[in-house]
C-alpha positions as CSV (number, residue, x, y, z in Angstrom):
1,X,4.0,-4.7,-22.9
2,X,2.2,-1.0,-22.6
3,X,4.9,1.0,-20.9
4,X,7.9,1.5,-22.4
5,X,11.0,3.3,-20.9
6,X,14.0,5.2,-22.6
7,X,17.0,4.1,-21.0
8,X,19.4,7.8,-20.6
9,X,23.0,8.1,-19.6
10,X,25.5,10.1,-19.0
11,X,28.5,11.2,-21.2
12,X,31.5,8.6,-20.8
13,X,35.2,9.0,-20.1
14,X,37.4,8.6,-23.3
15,X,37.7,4.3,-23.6
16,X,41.4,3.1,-22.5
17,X,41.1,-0.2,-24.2
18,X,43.3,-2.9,-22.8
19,X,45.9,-5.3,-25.6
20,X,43.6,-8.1,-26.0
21,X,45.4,-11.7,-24.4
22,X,47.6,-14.0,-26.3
23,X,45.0,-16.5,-27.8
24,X,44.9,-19.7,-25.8
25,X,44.7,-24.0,-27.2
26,X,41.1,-25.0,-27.8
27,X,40.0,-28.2,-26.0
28,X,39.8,-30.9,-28.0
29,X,37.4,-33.5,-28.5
30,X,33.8,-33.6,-29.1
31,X,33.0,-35.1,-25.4
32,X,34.2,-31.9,-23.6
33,X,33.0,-28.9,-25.8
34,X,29.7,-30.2,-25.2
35,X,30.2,-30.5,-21.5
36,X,31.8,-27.4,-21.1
37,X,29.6,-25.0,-24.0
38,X,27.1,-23.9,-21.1
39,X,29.5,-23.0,-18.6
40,X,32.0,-20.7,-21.5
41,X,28.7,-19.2,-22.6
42,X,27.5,-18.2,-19.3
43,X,31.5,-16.9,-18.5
44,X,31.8,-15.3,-21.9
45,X,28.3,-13.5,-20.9
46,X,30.1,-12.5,-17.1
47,X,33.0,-11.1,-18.9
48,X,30.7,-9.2,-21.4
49,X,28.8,-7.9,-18.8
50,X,31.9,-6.8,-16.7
51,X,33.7,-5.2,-19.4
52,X,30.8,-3.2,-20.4
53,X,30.7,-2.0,-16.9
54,X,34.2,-1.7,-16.5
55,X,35.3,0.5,-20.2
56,X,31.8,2.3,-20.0
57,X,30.7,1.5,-23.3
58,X,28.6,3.9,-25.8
59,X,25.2,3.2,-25.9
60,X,24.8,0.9,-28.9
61,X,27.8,-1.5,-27.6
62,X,25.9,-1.5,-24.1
63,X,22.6,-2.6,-25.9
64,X,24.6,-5.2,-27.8
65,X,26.5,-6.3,-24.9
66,X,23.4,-6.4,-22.3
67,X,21.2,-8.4,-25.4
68,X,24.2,-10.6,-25.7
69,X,24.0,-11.8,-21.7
70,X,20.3,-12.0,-22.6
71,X,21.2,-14.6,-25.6
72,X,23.4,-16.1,-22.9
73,X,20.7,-16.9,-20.1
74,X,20.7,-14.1,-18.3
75,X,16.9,-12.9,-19.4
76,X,13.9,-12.4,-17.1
77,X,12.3,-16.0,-16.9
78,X,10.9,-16.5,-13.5
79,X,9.3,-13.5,-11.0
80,X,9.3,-14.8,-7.0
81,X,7.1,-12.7,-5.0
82,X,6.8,-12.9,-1.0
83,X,4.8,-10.6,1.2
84,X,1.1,-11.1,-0.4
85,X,-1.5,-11.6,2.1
86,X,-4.5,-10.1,0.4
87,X,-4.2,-9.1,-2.7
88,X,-3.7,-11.1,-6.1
89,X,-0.2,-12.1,-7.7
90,X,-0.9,-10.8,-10.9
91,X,-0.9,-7.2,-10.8
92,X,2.7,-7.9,-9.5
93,X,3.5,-9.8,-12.3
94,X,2.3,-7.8,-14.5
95,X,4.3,-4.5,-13.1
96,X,7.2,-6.6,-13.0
97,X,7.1,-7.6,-16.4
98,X,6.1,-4.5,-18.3
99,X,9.6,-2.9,-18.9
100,X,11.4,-2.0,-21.5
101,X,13.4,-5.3,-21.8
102,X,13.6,-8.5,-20.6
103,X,18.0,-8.5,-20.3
104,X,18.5,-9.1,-16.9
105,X,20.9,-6.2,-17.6
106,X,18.7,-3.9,-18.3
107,X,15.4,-3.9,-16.5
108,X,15.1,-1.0,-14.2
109,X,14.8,-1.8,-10.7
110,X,13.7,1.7,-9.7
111,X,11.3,1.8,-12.6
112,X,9.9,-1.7,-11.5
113,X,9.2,-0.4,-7.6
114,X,7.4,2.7,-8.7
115,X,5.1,0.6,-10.9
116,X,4.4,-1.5,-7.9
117,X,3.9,1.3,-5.6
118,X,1.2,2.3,-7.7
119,X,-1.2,-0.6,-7.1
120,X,-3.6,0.3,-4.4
121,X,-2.6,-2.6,-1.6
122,X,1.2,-1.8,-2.2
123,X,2.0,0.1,0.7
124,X,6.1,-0.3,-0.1
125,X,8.2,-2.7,-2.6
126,X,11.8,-3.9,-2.9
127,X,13.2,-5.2,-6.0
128,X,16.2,-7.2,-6.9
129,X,17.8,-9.3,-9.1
130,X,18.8,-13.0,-8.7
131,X,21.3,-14.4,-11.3
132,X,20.8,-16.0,-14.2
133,X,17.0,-15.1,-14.5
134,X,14.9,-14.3,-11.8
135,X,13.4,-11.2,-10.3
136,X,12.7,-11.1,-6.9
137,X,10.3,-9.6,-5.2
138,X,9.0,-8.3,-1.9
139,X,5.4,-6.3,-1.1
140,X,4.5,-4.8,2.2
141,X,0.9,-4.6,2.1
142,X,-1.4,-1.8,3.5
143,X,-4.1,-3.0,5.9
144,X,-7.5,-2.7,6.0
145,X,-8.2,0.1,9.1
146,X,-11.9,2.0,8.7
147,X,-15.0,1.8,6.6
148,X,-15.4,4.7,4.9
149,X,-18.9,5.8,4.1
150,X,-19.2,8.8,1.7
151,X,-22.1,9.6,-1.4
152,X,-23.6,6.6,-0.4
153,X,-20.5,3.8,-0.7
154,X,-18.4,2.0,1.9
155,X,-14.9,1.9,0.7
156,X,-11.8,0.1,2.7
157,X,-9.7,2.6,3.9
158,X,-5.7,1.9,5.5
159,X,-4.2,4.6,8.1
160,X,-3.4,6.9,5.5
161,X,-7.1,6.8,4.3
162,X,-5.9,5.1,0.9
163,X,-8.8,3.3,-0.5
164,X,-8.5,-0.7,-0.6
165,X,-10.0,-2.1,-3.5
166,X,-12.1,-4.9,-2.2
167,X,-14.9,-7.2,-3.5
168,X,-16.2,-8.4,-0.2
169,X,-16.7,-5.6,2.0
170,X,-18.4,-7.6,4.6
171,X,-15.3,-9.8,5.6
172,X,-14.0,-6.1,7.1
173,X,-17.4,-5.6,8.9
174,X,-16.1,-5.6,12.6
175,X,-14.0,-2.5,11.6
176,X,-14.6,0.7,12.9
177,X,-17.1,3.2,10.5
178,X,-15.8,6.8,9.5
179,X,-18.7,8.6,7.7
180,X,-18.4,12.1,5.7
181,X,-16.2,13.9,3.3
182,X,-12.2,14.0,4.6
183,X,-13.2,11.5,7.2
184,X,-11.2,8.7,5.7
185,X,-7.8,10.6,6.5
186,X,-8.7,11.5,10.0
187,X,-9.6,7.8,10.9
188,X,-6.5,7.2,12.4
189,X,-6.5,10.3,14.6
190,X,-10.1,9.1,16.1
191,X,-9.1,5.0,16.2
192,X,-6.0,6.1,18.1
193,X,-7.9,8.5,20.8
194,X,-10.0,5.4,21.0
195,X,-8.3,3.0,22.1
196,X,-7.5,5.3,24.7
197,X,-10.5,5.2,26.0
198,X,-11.9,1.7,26.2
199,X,-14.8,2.8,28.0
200,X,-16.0,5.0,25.8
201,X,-15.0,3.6,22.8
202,X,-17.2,0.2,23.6
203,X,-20.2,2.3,23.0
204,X,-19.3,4.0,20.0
205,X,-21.3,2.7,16.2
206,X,-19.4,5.1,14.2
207,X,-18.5,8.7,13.6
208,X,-19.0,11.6,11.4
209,X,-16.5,14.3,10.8
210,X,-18.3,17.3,10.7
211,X,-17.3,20.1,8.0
212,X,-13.8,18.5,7.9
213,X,-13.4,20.0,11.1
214,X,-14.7,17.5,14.2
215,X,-15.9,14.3,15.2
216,X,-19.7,13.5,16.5
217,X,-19.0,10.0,17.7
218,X,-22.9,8.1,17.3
219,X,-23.1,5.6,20.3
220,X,-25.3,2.1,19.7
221,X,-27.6,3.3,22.6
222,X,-28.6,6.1,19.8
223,X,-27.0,9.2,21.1
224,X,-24.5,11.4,19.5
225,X,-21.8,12.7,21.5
226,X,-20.4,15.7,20.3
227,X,-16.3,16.6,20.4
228,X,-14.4,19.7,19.9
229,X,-12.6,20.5,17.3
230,X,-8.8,20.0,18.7
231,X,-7.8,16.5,19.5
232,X,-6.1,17.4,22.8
233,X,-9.4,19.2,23.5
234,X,-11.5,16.2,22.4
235,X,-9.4,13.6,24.3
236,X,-9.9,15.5,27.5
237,X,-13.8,15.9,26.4
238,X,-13.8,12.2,26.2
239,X,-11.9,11.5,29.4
240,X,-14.5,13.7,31.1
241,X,-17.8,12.0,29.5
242,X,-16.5,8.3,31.0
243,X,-16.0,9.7,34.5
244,X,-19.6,11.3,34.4
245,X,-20.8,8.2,32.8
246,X,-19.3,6.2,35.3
247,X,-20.4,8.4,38.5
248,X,-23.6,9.4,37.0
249,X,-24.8,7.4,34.3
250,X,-25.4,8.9,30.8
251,X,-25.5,5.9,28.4
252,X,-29.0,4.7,27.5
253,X,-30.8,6.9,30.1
254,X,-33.2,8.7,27.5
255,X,-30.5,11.4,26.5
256,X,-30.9,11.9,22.5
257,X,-27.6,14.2,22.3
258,X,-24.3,14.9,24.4
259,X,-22.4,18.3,23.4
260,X,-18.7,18.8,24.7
261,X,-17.7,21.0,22.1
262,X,-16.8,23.4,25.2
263,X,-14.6,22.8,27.6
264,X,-16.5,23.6,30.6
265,X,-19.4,22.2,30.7
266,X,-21.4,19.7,29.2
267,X,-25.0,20.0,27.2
268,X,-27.7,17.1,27.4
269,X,-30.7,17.1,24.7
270,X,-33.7,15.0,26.1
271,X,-34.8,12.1,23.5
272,X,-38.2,13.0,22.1
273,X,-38.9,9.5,20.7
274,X,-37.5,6.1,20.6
275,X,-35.9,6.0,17.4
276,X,-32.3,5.9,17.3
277,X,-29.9,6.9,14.4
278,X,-27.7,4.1,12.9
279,X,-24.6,3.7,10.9
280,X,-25.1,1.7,7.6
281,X,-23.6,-1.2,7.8
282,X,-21.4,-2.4,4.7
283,X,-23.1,-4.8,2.2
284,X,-21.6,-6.9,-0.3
285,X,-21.4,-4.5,-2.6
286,X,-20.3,-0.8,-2.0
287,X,-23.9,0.5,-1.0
288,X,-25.2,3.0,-3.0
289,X,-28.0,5.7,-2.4
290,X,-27.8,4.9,1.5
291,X,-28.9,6.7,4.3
292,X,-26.1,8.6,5.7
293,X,-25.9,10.1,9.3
């Protein structure tokens, strides 16, 4: 195991110890000790573990008494994970499993979920313990909401704009492409404003966030309509461009560039050629060197 935790704790009341209990008659006969040795080893282990608890022992008679319920069965044999849609079972594992001990005892649940929460599709974790040896396990998983193209690569990005490890891009091609440098946290923002606007949002390829600033959505007819830099300003912007689309007609009638940046009137650039700007689209492999709009 690489990571190793030091277990810390606090100073402990003075110990009351209790008179230890009149002995008790052994069972006899070879027939029931073996019958019964599992179940007394298992209780003895309960008790141990209860009386540790219970007299708050120092911290060598804690080690001793938590490596004792591991000698007993209750050590980390079995890890049930639920909750995995995408990614793979053994980073999981291997978080789970890369404590300090394996004493049911002592490994640190909290220490366990912050292990977890640092693998990229781990969005949240719970952790808990299931007597005699299992851990059990639950992942939330973050999911897969933009392309992000920036410095030529297309990276999976959540709503958060955490990157997604991922080594087929193209399965996520239908999702919606941010492009430039912040863009991958401002996703969500756009996505929602959006689906708002189902109109408008049927035409759009992709979008660029302009010095970290605004959006300059790039329609598939080859236009670029250009927002403002507030979203309440850019969601009435976008409101107003599908009621003049819809009255007028704007989309695909020879226009090369829309600018709404200001809120009272609207600027048309005349195409001065047929070619139209495009979004890369993702590859197998995170492109490098692309073209970026």
């Amino acid at each position: 195991m690489s990571e190793r935790i030091t277990l810390k704790r606090g100073k402990r009341p003075p110990l009351q110890r209790a008179k230890p209990p009149a002995p008790r008659a052994r069972v006899k006969g070879p027939k029931s000790g073996r019958l019964m040795a599992p179940a007394v080893s298992l209780g003895a282990a309960g008790i141990a573990l209860f009386a540790a608890w219970l007299y708050q022992l120092p911290d060598k008679l804690w080690m001793a008494a938590a490596m004792g319920v591991a000698d007993a069965g209750f050590e980390v044999k079995n890890v049930e994970v639920t909750g995995l849609k995408t990614m793979s079972r053994l980073p999981v594992y291997t978080a789970a499993l890369d404590g300090a001990s394996d004493s049911m005892l002592l490994v640190d649940l909290d220490d366990v979920r912050d292990r977890l929460l640092m693998l990229p599709w781990v969005k949240d974790a719970s952790v808990g313990r299931r007597l005699p040896d299992t851990l059990a396990i639950n992942i939330t998983e973050r999911k897969p909401y933009a392309i992000w193209q920036y410095r030529g690569q297309h990276r999976l990005v959540d709503t958060e704009g955490a990157v997604l490890p991922s080594d087929d891009i193209t399965r996520y091609a239908k999702l919606p492409i941010v492009v430039g440098k912040g863009a991958n946290t401002e996703a969500a923002n756009l996505i929602t404003l959006l689906h708002d606007y189902p109109a408008a949002a049927k035409h759009v390829a992709g979008a660029v966030w302009i010095g970290e600033r605004r959006w300059d959505l790039k329609l598939k007819s080859g236009e670029t309509l250009a927002l403002p830099d507030d979203y309440a300003e850019a969601r009435a912007a976008l409101g107003n461009f599908v009621r003049i689309d819809r009255d007028s007609g704007l989309v695909d009638k020879g226009f090369s560039r829309f600018d709404m940046r200001l809120a009272d009137r609207l600027t048309v650039r005349i195409s001065q050629n047929d070619k139209k700007p495009t979004v890369a689209q993702p590859t197998t492999q995170p492109a490098v060197g692309g073209t970026e709009i």
